[in-house]
C-alpha positions in Angstrom: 0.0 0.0 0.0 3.2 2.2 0.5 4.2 1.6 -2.5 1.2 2.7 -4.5 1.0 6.0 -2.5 4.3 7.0 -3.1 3.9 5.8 -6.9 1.4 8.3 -7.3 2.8 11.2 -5.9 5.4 10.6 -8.1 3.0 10.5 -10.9 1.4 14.0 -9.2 4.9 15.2 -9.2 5.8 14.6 -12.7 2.9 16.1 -13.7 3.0 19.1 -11.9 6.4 19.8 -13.1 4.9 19.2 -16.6 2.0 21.9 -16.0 4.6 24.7 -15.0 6.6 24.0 -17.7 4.2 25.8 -19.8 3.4 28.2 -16.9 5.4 30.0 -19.2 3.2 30.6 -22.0 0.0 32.4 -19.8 2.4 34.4 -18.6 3.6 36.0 -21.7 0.3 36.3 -23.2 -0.4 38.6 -20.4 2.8 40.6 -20.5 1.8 40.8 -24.4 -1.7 42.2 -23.2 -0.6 45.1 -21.3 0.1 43.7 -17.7 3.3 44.2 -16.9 6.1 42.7 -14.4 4.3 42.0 -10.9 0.9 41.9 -11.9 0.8 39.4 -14.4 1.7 36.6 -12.0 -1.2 38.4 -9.5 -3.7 37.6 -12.7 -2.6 34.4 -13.1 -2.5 33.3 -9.3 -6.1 35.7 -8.3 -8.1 33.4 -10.7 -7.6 29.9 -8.8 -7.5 31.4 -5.4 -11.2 33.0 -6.1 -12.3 29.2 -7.8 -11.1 27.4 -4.1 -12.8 30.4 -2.1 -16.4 28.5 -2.1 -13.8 25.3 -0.4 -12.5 27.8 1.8 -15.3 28.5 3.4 -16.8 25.3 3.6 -13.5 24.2 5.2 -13.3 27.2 7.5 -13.1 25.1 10.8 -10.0 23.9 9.5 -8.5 27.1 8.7 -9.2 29.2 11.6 -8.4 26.4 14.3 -5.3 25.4 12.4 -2.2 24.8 14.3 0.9 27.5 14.0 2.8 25.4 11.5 -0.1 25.4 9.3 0.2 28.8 8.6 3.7 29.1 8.5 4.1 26.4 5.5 1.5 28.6 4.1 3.3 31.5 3.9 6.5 29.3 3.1 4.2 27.9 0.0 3.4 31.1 -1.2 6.4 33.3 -0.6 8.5 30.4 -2.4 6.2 30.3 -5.5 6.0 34.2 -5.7 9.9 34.4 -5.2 11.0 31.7 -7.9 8.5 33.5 -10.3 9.4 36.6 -9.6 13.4 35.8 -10.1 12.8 35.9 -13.7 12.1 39.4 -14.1 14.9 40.3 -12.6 18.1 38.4 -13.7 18.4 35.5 -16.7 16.5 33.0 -17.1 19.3 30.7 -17.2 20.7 31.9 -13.7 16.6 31.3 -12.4 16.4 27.5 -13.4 20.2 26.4 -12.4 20.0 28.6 -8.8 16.4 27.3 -7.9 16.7 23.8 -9.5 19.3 22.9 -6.7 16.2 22.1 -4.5 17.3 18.1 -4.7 20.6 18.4 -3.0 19.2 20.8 -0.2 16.2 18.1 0.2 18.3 15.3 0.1 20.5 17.1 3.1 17.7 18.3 5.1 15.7 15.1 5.1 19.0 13.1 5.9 19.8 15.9 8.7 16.1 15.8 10.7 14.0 12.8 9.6 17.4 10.8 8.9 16.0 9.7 5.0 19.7 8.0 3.2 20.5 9.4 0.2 20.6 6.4 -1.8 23.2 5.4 -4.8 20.1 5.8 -6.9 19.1 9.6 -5.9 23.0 10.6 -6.1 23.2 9.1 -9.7 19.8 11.1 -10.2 21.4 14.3 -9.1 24.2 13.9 -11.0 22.1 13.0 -14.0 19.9 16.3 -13.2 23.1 18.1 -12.9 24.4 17.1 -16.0 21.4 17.7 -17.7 21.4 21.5 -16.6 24.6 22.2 -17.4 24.3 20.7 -21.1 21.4 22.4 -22.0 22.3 26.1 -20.4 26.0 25.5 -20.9 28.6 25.0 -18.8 30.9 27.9 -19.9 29.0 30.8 -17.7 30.5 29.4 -14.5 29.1 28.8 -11.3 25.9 30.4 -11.2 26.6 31.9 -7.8 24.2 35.1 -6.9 24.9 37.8 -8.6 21.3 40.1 -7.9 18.6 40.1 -6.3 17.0 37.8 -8.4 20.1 35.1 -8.6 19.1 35.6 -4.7 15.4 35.2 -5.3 15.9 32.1 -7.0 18.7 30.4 -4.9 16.2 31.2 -1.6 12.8 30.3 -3.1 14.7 26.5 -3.7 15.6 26.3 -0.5 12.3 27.5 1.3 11.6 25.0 -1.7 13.2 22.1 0.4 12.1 23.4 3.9 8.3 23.3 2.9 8.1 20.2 1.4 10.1 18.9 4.3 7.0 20.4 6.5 4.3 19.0 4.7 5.9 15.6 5.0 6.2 15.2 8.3 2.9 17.3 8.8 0.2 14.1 9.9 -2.4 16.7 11.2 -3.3 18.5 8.2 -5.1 17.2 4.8 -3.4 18.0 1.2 -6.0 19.7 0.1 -5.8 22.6 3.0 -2.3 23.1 2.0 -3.2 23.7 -1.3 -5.7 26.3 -0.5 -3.5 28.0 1.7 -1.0 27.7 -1.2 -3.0 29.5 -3.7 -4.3 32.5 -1.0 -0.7 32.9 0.1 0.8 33.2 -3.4 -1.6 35.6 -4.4 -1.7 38.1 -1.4 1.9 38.0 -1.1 2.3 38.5 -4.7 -0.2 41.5 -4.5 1.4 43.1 -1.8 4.7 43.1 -3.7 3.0 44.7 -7.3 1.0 47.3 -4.5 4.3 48.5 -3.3 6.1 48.6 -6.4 3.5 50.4 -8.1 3.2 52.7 -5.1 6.8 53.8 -5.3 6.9 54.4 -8.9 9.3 51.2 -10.1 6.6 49.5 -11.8 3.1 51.1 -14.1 -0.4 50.3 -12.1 -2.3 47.7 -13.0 -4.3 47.9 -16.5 -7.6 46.3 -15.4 -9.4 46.9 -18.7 -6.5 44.7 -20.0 -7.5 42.1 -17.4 -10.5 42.5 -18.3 -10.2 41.5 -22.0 -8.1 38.4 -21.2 -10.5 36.8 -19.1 -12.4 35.1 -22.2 -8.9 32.7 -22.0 -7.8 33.2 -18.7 -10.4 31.8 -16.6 -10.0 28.5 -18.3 -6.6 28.2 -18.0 -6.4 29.1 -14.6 -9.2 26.6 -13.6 -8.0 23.9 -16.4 -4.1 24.0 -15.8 -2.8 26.8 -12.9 -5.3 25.0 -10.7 -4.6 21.5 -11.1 -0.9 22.2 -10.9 -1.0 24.0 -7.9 -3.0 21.1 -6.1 -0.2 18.9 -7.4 1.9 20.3 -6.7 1.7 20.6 -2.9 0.3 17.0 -2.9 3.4 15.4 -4.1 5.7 16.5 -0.5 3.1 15.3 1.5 4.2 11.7 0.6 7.7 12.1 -0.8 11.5 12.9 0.4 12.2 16.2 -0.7 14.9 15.9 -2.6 12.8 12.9 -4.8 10.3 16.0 -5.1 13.0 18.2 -6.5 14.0 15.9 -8.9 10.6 15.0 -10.0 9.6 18.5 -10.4 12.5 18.5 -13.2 10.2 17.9 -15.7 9.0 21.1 -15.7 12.9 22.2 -17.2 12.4 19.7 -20.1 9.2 21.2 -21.0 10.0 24.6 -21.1 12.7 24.2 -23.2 10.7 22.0 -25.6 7.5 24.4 -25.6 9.6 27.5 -25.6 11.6 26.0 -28.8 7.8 25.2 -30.7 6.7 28.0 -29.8 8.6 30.8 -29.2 11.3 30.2 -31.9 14.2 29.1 -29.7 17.0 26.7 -30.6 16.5 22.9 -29.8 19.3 21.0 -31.3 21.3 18.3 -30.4 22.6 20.0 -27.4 19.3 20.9 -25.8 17.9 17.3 -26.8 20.8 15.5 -24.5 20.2 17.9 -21.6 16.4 17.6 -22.1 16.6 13.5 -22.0 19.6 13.5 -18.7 17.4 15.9 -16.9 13.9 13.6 -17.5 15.9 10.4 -16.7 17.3 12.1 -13.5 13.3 12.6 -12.7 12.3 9.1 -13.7 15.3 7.0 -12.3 13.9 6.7 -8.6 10.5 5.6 -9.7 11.8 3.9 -12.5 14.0 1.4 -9.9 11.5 1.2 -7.3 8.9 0.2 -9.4 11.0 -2.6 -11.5 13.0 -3.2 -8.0 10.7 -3.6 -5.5 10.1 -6.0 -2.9 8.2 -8.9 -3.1 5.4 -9.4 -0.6 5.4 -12.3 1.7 3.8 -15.2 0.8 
């Protein structure tokens, strides 16, 4: 029965990573429409916290009685997701992906360090797989990615309260998924607000365009009810079952993804190079599940 949990959060996990690999594309479109930096990941995040509000409220009991550590890995979810999206408006993309995407290796430490988890032969060959991967496709002659801006910084911190978080929701027996993911949602998107508020307010970034919202909603709603929803509820499903780091690496996917989606459709190169990098990084994602499922034990007779 342990086995067929954990194979399906692995399953969640893949999938999730495969749903913010086209995050991407929403995003864009509303940068295209008019609304700028900040606000467009508001837009995008506002949509599925209003759809879950209705389950809010029906859940209520659970919200307002909840321990301490139910809010704080709520604000951990949401300040993690805002952070890692927000890195990409300020430094490369490049830098983003490499800084955030060493959320394995501090998962793998951190769930060796407090619930003593081994990091097996199998998850080190996976890192180094995902490593690999990373370097191939975003090249290897740039150096260490160390931080550079505030983004670099935004991205190497939103891994690691990456790693925390889902250590938290592991470990955390008293509350269900699904109020996780709620507070997931509401905490991305106030936290996210408050951010485009104060930017706006001191001049660094142009007001919201709400007539632009406005028009986008025709294709918006469905794709934040269709896609930005379910991913979000995967995606905070998946560390309630798994080790951190196997979370990390699952979540890879979401690297192979981009660059295949961004190459269709946005124009940018996918040759060999990117094809090696795309295939090391989805075999560093598949490898643990891969061995566990053609590995496993036998049950006793």
């Amino acid at each position: 029965m342990r086995f067929k949990s954990e194979g399906w959060a692995k399953l969640i996990a893949l999938y999730a990573g495969l749903v913010f690999g086209i995050y991407w594309i929403p995003l864009r479109a509303l940068e295209s429409a008019g609304i700028s930096g900040l606000w467009s990941i508001v837009a995008l995040n506002a949509l599925p916290a209003a759809l879950i509000v209705p389950v809010v409220l029906y859940r209520w009991r659970r919200f307002v009685f909840a321990p301490p550590r139910f809010y704080l890995s709520g604000v951990l979810l949401g300040a993690t997701f805002f952070m890692y999206a927000a890195s990409f408006l300020y430094t490369d993309v490049v830098r983003a992906i490499l800084l955030f995407y060493m959320t394995p290796i501090w998962g793998f430490l951190l769930a060796r360090l407090v619930i003593g988890d081994p990091i097996t032969p199998v998850r080190w060959l996976s890192i180094a797989f995902g490593a690999f991967g990373l370097l191939v496709i975003f090249g290897a002659d740039a150096g260490i990615p160390w931080p550079r801006n505030i983004g670099d910084w935004m991205a190497l911190i939103s891994g690691m309260t990456w790693a925390i978080v889902s250590l938290m929701l592991l470990t955390d027996r008293r509350t269900h998924p699904l109020d996780h993911a709620l507070s997931f949602f509401l905490w991305a998107t106030l936290l996210a607000g408050l951010a485009a508020w104060w930017r706006t307010q001191t001049g660094t970034m142009p007001a919201a365009d709400w007539s632009a919202i406005v028009e986008t909603l025709p294709w918006l709603v469905p794709v934040a009810a269709l896609v930005v929803l379910p991913g979000g509820l995967a995606t905070v499903y998946s560390p309630t079952k798994l080790n951190p780091g196997v979370v990390g690496l699952l979540f890879m996917s979401e690297i192979s993804v981009a660059a295949i989606t961004a190459a269709l459709l946005s124009g940018e190169p996918f040759g060999l190079r990117e094809l090696i990098g795309v295939l090391a990084i989805s075999l560093a994602g598949l490898l643990e599940p891969l061995v566990g499922l053609i590995w496993r034990k036998p049950k006793a007779v």
